[in-house]
C-alpha positions as CSV (number, residue, x, y, z in Angstrom):
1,X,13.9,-17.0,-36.7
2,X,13.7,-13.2,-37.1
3,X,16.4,-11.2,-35.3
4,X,15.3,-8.1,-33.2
5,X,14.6,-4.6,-34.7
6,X,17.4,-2.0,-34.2
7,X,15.5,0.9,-32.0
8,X,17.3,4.2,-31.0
9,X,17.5,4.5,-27.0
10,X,16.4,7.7,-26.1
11,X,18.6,9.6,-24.2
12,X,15.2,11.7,-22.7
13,X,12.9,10.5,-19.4
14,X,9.7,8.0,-20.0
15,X,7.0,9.0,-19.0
16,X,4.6,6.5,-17.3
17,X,0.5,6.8,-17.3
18,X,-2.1,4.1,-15.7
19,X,-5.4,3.7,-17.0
20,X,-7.8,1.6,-16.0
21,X,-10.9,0.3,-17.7
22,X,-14.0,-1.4,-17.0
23,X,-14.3,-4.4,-19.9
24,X,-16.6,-7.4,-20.9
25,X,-15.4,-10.5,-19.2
26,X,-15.5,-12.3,-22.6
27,X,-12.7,-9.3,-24.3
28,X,-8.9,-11.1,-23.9
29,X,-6.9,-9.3,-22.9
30,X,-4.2,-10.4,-26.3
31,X,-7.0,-8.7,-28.3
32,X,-7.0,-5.5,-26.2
33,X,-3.3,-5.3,-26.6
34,X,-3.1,-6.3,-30.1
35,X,-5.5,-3.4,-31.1
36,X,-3.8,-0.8,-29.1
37,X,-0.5,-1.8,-30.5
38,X,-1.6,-1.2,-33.9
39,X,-3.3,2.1,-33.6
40,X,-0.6,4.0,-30.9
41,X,1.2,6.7,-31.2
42,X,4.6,6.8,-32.2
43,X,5.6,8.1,-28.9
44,X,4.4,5.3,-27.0
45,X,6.8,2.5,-26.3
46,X,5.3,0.2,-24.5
47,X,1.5,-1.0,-23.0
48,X,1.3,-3.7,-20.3
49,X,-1.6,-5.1,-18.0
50,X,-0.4,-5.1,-14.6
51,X,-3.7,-5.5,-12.7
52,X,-7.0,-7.6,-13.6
53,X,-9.6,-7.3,-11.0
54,X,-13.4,-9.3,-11.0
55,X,-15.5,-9.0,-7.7
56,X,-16.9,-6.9,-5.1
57,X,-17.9,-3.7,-6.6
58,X,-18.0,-4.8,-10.6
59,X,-20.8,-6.0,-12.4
60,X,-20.4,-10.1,-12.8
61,X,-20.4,-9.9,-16.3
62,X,-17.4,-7.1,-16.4
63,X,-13.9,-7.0,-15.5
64,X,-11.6,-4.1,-14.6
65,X,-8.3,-4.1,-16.5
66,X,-5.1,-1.7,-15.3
67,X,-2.5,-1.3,-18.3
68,X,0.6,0.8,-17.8
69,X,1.5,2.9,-20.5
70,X,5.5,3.8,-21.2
71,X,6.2,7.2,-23.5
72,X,9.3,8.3,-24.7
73,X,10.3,10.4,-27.4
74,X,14.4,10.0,-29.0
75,X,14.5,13.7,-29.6
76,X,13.0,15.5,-26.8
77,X,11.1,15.5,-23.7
78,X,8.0,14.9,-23.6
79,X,5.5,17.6,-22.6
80,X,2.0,16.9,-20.5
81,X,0.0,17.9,-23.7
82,X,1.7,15.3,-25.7
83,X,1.4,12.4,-23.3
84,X,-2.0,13.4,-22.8
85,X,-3.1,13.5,-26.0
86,X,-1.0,9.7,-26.8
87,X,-3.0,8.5,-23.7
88,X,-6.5,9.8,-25.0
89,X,-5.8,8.2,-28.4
90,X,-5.4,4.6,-26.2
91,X,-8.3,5.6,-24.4
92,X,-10.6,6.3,-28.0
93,X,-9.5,2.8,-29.3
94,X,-10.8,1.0,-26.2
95,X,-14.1,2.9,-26.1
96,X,-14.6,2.7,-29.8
97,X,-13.2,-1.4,-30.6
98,X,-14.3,-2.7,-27.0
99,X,-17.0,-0.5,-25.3
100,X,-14.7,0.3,-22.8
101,X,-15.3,2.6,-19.9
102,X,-12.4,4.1,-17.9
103,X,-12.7,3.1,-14.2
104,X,-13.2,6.2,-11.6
């Protein structure tokens, strides 16, 4: 059994950013996560789905997926441009991997 990873708490505010996307109905959701774990940003520390969503309004064969993204930085707080940017790097690996489109 491997024992936990020491991580440095951060002594500076998260910031938290939704996105939602409109996926194919056959896409897991593990996969999703598993590719957006390997391609974030340093700064992000954690992504989870909070809201899956098939029916009225979406296409039978899609599905609309809400993950909530957690950023934090152990030296400093984080500044709008820098979330942005860590949040539109999530955003490329879901168009590019998945054919994702972000939900309006």
């Amino acid at each position: 059994k491997s024992l936990p990873a020491f991580k440095e708490i951060s002594k500076f505010p998260p910031v938290r950013r939704d996105i939602a996307i409109i996926v194919d109905n056959d896409i897991s959701v593990h996969s999703l996560l598993d590719a957006l774990y390997a391609g974030k940003s340093a700064i992000v520390s954690d992504i989870s789905l909070f809201d899956i969503y098939r029916g009225k309004g979406m296409d039978s064969s899609k599905k609309s997926l809400a993950f909530r993204v957690l950023l934090q930085d152990t030296e400093k707080t984080l500044t709008d441009e820098e979330a942005d940017s860590a949040v539109a790097s999530i955003v490329e690996i879901l168009k590019n991997k998945f054919s994702a489109a972000l939900r309006n």
